[in-house]
VODOMI-184026 format. One record per residue (C-alpha): residue number from 0; residue in one letter; y, x, z. Coordinates in nm, 4 decimals. Each point is the difference from the previous one (the first is absolute). Layout:
+-----+---------+----------+----------+----------+
| num | residuo |       py |       px |       pz |
+-----+---------+----------+----------+----------+
| NUM |       A |        Y |        X |        Z |
...
+-----+---------+----------+----------+----------+
***
This chain:
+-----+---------+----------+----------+----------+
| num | residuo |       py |       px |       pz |
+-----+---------+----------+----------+----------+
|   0 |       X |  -0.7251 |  -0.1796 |   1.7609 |
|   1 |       X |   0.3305 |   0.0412 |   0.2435 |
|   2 |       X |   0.1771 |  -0.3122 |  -0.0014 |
|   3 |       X |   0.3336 |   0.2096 |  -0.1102 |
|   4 |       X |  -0.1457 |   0.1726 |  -0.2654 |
|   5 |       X |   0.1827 |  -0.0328 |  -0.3758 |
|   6 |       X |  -0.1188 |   0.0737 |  -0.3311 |
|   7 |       X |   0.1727 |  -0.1112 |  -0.3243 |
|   8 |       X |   0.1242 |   0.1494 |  -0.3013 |
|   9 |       X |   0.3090 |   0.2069 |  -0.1053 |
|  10 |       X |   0.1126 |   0.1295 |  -0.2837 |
|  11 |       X |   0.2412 |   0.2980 |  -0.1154 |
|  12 |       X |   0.2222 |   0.0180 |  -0.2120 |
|  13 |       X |   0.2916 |   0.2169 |  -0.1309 |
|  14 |       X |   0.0833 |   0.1799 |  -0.3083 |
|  15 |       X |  -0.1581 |   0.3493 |  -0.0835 |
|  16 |       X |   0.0459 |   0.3248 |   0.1877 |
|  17 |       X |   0.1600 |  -0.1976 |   0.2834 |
|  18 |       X |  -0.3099 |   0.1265 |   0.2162 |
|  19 |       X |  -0.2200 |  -0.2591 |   0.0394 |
|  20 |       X |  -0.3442 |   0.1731 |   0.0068 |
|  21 |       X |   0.1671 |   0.2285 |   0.2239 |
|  22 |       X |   0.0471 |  -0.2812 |   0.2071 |
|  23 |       X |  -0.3283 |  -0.1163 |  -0.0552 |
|  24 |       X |  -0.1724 |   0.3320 |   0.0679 |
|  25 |       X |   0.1936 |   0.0333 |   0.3064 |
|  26 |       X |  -0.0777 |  -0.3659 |   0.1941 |
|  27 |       X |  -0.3871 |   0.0051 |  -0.1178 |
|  28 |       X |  -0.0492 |   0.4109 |   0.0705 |
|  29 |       X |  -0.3251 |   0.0294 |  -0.0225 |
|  30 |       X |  -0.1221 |  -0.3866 |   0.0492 |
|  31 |       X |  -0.0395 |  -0.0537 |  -0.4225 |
|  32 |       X |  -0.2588 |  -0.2447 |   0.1236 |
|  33 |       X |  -0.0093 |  -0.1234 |  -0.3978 |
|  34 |       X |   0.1544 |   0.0725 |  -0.2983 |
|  35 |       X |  -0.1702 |  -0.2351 |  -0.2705 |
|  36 |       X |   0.1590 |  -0.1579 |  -0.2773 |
|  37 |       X |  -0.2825 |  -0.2677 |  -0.0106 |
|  38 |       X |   0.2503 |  -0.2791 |  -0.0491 |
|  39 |       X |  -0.0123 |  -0.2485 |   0.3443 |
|  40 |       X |  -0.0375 |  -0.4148 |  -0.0231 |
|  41 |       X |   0.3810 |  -0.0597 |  -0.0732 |
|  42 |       X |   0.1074 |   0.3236 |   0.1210 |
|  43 |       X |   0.0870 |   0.2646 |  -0.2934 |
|  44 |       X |  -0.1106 |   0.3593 |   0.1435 |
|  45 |       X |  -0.0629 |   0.1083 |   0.3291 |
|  46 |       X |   0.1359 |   0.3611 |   0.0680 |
|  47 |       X |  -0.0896 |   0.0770 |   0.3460 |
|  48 |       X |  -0.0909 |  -0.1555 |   0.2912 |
|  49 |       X |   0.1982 |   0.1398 |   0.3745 |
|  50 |       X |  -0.1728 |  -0.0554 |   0.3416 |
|  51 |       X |   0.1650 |   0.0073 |   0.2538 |
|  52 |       X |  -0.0479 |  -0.1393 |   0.3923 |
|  53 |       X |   0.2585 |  -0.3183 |  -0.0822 |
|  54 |       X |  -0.1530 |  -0.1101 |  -0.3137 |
|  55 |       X |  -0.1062 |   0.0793 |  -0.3597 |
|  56 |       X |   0.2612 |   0.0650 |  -0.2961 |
|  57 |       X |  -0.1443 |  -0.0763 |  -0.3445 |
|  58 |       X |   0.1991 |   0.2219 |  -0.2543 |
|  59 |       X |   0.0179 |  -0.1809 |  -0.3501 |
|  60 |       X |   0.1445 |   0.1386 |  -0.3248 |
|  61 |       X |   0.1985 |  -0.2040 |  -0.1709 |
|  62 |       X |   0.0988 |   0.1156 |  -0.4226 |
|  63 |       X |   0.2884 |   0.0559 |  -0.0419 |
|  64 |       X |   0.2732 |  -0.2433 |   0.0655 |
|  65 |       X |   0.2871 |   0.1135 |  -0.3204 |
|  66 |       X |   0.1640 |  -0.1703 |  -0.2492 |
|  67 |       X |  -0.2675 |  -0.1032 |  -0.2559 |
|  68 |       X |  -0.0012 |   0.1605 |  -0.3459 |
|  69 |       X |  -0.3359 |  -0.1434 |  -0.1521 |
|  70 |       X |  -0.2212 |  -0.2533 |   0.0260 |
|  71 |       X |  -0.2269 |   0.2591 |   0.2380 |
|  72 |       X |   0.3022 |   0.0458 |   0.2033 |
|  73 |       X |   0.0763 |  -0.3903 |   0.0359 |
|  74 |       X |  -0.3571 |  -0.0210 |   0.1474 |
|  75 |       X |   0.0653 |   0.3247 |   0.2306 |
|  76 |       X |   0.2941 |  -0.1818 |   0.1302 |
|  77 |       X |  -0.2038 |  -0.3525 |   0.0406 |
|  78 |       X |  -0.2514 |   0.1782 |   0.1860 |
|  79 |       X |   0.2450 |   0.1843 |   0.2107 |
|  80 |       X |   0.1692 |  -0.3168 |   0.0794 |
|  81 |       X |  -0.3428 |  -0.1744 |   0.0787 |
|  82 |       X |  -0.0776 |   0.2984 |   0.2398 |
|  83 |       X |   0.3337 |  -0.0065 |   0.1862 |
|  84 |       X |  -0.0535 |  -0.3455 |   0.0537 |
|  85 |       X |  -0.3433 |   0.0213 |   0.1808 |
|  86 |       X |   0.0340 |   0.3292 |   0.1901 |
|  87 |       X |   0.1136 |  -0.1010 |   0.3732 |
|  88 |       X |   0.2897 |   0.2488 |  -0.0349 |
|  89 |       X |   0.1627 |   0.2542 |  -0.2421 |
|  90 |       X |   0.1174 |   0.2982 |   0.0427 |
|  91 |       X |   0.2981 |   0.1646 |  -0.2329 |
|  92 |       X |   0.0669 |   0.3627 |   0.0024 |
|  93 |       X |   0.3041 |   0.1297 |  -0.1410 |
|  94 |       X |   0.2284 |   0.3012 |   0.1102 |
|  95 |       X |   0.3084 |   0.0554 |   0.2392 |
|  96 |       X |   0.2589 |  -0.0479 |  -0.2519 |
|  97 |       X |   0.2898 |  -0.2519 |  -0.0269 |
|  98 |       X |  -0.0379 |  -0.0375 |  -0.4209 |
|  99 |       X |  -0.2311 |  -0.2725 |  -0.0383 |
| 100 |       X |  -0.1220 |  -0.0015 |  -0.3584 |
| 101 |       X |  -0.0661 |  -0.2114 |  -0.2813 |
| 102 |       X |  -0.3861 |   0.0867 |   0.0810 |
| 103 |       X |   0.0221 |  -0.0938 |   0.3859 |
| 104 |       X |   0.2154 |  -0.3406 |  -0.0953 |
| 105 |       X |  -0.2836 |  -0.1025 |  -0.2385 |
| 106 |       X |  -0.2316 |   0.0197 |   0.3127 |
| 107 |       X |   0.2539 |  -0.1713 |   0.2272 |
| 108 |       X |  -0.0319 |  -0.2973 |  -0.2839 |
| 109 |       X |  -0.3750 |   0.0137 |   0.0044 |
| 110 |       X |  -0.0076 |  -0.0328 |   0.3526 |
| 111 |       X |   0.2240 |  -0.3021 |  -0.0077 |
| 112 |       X |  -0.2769 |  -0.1833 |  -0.1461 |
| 113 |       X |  -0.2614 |   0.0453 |   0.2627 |
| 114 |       X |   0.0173 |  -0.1116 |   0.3806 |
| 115 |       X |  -0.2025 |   0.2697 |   0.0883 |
| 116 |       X |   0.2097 |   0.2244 |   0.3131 |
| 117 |       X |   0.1815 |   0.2705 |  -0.1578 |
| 118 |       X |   0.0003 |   0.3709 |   0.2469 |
| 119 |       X |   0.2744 |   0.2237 |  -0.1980 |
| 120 |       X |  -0.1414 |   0.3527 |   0.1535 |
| 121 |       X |   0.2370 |   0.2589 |  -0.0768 |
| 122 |       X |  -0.1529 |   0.3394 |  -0.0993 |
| 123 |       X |   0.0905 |   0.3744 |   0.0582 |
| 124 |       X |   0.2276 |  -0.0897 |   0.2688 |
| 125 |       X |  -0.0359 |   0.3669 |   0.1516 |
| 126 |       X |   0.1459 |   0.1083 |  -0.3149 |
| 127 |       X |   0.3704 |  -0.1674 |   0.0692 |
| 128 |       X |   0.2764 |  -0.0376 |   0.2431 |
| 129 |       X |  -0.0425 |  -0.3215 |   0.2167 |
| 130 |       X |   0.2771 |  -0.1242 |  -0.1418 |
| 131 |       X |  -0.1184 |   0.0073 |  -0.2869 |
| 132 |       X |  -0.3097 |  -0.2210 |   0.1030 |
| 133 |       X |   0.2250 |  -0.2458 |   0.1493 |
| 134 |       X |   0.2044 |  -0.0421 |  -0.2790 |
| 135 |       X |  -0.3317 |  -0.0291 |  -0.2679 |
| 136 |       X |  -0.1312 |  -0.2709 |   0.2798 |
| 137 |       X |   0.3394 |  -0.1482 |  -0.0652 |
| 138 |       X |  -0.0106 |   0.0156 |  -0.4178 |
| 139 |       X |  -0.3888 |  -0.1449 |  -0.0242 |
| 140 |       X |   0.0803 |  -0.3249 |   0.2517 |
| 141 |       X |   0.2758 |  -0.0923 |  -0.2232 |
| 142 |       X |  -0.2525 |  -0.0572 |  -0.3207 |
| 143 |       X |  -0.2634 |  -0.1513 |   0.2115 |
| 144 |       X |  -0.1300 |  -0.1885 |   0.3308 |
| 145 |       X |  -0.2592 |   0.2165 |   0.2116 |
| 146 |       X |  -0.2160 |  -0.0956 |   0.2217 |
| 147 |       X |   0.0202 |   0.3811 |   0.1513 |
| 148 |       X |   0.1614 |   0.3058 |  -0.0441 |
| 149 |       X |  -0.1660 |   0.3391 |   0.1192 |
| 150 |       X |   0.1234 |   0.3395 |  -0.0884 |
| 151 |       X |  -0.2809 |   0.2623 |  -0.0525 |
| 152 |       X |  -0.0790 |   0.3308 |  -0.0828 |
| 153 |       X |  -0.3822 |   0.0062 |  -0.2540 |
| 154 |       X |  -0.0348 |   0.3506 |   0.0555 |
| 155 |       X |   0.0743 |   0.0764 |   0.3273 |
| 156 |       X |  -0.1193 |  -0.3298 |   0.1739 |
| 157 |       X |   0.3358 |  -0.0688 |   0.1584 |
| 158 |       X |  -0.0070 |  -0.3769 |   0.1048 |
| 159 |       X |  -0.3175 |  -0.0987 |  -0.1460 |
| 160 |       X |  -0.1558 |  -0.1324 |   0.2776 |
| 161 |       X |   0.3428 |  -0.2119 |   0.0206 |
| 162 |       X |  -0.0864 |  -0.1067 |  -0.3364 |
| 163 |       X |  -0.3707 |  -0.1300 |   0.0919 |
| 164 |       X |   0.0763 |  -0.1558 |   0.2951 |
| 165 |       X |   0.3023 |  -0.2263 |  -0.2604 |
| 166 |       X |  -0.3021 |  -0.0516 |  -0.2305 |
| 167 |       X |  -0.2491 |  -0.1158 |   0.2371 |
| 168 |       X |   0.2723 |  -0.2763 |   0.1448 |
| 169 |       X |  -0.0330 |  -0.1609 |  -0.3491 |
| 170 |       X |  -0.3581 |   0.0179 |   0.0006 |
| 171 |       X |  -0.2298 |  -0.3027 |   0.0513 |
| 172 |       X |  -0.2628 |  -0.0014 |   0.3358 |
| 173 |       X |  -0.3261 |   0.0281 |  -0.1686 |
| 174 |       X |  -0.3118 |   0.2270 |  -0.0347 |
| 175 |       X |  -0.0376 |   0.3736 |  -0.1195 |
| 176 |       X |  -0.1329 |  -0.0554 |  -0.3533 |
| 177 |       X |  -0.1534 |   0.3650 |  -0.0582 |
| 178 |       X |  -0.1088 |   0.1906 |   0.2413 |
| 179 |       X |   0.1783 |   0.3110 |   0.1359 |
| 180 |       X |  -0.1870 |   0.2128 |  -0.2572 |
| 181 |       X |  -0.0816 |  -0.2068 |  -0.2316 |
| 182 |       X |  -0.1820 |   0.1662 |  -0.3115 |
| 183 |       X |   0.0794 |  -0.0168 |  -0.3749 |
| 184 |       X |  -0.2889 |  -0.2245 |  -0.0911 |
| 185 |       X |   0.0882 |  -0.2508 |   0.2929 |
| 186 |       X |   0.2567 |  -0.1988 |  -0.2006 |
| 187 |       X |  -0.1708 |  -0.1010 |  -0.2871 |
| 188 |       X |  -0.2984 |  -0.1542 |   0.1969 |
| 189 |       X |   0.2587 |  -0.1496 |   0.2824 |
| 190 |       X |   0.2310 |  -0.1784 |  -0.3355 |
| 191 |       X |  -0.3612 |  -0.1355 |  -0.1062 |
| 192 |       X |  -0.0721 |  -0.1524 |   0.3083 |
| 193 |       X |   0.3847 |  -0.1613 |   0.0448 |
| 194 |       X |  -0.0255 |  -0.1107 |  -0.3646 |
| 195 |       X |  -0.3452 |  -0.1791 |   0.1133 |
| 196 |       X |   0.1697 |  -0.1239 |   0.2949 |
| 197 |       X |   0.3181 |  -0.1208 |  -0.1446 |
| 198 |       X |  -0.2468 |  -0.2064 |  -0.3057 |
| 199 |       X |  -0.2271 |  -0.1634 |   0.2541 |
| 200 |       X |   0.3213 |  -0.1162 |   0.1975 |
| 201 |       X |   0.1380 |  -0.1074 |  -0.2829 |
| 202 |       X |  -0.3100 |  -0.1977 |  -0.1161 |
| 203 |       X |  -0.0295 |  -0.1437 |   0.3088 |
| 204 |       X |   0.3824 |  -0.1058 |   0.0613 |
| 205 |       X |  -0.0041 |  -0.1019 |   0.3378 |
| 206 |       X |  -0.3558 |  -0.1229 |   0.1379 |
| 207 |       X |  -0.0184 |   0.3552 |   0.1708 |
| 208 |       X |   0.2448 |   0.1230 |   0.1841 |
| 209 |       X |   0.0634 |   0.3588 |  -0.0318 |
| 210 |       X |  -0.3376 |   0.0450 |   0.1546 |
| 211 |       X |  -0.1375 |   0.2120 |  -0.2792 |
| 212 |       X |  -0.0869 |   0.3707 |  -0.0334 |
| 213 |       X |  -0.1469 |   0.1612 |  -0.2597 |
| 214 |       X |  -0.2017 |   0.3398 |  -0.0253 |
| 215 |       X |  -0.1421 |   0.2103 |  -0.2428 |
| 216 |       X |  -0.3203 |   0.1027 |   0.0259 |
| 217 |       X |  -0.0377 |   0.2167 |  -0.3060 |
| 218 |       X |   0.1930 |   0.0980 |  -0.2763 |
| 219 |       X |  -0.1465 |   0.2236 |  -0.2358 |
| 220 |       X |   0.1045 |   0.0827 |  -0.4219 |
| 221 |       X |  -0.3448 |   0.0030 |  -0.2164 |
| 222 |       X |   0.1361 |   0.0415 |  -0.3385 |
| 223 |       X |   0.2616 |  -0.1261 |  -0.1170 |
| 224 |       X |  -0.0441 |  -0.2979 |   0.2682 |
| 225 |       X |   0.1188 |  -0.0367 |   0.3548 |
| 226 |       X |  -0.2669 |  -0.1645 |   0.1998 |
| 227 |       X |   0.1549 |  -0.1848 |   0.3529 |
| 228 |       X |  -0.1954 |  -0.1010 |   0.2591 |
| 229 |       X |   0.2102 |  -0.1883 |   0.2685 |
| 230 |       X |  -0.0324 |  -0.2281 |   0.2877 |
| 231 |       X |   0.2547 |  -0.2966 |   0.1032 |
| 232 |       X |   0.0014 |  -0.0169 |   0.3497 |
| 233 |       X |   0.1222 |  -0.3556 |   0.1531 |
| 234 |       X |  -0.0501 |  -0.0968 |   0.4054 |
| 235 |       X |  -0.2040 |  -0.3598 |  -0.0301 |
| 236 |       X |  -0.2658 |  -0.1009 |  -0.1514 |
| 237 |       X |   0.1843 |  -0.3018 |  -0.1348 |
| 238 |       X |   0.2140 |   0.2500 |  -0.1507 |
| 239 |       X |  -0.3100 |   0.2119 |  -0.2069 |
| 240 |       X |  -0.0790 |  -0.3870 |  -0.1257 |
| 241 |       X |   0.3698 |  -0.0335 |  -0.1545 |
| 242 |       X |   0.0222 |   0.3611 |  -0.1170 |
| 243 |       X |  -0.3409 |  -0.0596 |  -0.2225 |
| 244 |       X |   0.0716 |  -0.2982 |  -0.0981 |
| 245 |       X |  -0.2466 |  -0.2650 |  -0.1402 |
| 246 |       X |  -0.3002 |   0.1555 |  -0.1599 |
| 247 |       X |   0.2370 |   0.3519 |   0.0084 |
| 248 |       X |   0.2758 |  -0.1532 |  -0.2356 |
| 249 |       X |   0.2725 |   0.1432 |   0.2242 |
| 250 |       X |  -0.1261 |   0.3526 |   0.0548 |
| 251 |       X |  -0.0261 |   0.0021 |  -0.3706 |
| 252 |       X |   0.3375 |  -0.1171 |  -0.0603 |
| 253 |       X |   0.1228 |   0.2822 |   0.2907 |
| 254 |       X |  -0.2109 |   0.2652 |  -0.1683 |
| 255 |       X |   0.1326 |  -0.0449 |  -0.3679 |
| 256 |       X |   0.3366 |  -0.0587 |   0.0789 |
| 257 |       X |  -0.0023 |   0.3129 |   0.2418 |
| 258 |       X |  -0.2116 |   0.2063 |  -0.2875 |
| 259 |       X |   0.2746 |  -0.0383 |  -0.2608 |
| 260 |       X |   0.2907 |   0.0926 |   0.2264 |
| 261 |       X |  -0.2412 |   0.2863 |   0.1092 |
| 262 |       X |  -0.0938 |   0.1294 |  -0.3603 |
| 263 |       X |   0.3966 |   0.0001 |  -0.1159 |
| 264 |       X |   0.0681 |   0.2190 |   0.3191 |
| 265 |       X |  -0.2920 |   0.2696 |  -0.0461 |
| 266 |       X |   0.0677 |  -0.0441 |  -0.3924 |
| 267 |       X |  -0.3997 |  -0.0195 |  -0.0441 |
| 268 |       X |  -0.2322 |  -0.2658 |  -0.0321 |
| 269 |       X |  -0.1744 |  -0.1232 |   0.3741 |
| 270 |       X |  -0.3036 |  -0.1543 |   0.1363 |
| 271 |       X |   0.0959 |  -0.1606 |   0.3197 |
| 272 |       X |  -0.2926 |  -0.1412 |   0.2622 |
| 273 |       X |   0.1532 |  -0.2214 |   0.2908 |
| 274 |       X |  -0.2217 |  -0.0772 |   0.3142 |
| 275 |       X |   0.1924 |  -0.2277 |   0.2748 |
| 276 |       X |  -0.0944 |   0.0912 |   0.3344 |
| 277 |       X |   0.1027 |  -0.1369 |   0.3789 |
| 278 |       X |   0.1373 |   0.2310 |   0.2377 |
| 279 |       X |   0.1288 |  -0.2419 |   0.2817 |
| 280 |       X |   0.2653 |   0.2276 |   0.1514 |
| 281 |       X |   0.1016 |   0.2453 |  -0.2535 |
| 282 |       X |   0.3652 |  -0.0665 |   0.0908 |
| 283 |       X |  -0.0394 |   0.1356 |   0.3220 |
| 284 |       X |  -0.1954 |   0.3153 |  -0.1105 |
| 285 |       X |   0.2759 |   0.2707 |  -0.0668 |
| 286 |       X |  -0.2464 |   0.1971 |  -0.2513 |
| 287 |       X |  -0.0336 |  -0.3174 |  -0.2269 |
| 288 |       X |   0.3450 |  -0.1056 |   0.0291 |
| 289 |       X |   0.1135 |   0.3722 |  -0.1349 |
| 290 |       X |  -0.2391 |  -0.0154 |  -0.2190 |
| 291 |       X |   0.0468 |  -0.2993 |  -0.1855 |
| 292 |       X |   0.3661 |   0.1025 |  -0.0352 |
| 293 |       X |   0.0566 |  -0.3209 |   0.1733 |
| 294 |       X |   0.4048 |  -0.1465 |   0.0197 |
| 295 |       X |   0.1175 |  -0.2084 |   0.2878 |
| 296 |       X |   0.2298 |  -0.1817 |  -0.1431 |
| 297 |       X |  -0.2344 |  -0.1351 |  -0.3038 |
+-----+---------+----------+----------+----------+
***
């Protein structure tokens, strides 16, 4: 992994029509490494994934963020206000205009709330006078603090590598978390083994230091039943001792704590098998490390 590299998660929002899977489209071209709307630990859906040399952009949907009408439209909003609060940065799209809505000051509110960093990115700028731009730059800073400002144009591509290199400043320094082309199936079995990994951490609070990995060997549906077949990987032996536990209670405790979280995410019932195995250096072996979806800063 390059010491420089960033990966982290973004999200975009803006109200209809204002082009933003035009804008999409246009900065991923043809890298739609994933589109799966398996939903991630924590995260709500992951759009698309963009590779680039600097680092790895995470695209996340995010419902809509309105004014609520229903009780399904409160928990659209709670969800979009969860979301914006664990993305690393958010994107709004809106258009070059000076008239700021009652639509666009209901998202201005929202994204009061969160401390998230906000990057306004003004769309179809190739369709006005500068001026114009200016003066919209002017308008949106007046209803809210951003962290960054960039003018763009979706369909022609005008400024959007000005626009990745602003995102990328707000990313963290950490690992790519898919590979470049990562396939449709690769999610679901990647969230199994970072819901495995998160439980056993958990479990163990802190008698391991983030020196845990986990891997799944198979992963197969028979029936109505998911049956999981995955490996802990830890760097000591005194480590394997902790991570069983005494006559396997903690493995247990990992394994049925991890299975339930497991079973609400693939909405079917699971049969999970853990092993525990010592690898001493797996930190230092780039494959594992990508593999295991492994976070520095954890």
């Amino acid at each position: 992994m390059k010491k420089d590299y960033k990966s982290g998660f973004v999200t975009l929002i803006g109200r209809p029509n204002v082009g933003k899977s035009t804008l999409m489209n246009y900065l991923i071209g043809q890298k739609i490494a994933i589109t799966s709307n398996k939903p991630q630990t924590t995260r709500n859906r992951i759009q698309t994934v963009l590779t680039t040399e600097e680092g790895q952009i995470i695209f996340v949907d995010t419902p809509g963020i309105h004014k609520a009408k229903n009780k399904l439209g409160e928990y659209m909003v709670n969800v979009a206000e969860r979301t914006l609060n664990e993305v690393d940065a958010v994107l709004w799209l809106v258009e070059p205009t000076t008239f700021i809505g009652a639509g666009e000051k209901h998202i201005a509110d929202q994204l009061k709330k969160v401390t998230t960093p906000v990057i306004l990115v003004i769309n179809k700028v190739d369709s006005v006078k500068k001026e114009e731009v200016l003066a919209s730059i002017a308008a949106y800073q007046d209803i809210y603090d951003f962290a960054a400002i960039v003018p763009v144009s979706a369909r022609s591509g005008e400024n959007t590598k000005e626009l990745l290199k602003v995102v990328y400043q707000y990313l963290p320094y950490g690992p790519q978390f898919y590979d470049e082309d990562t396939i449709t199936d690769q999610p679901e079995r990647q969230i199994v083994a970072e819901l495995i990994r998160e439980k056993a951490l958990h479990c163990l609070n802190e008698e391991i230091p983030h020196g845990i990995a986990v891997v799944i060997d198979s992963m197969k549906k028979k029936g109505k039943v998911m049956h999981i077949d995955a490996t802990i990987i830890c760097e000591r032996d005194s480590h394997k001792g902790i991570i069983i536990g005494k006559q396997g209670s903690m493995l247990k405790k990992i394994g049925s704590t991890a299975r339930y979280e497991i079973e609400k995410m693939l909405d079917m019932q699971a049969n999970l098998k853990l092993w525990v195995k010592v690898k001493k250096d797996w930190r230092d072996s780039d494959f594992l490390v990508k593999n295991f979806g492994y976070r520095e800063d954890e």
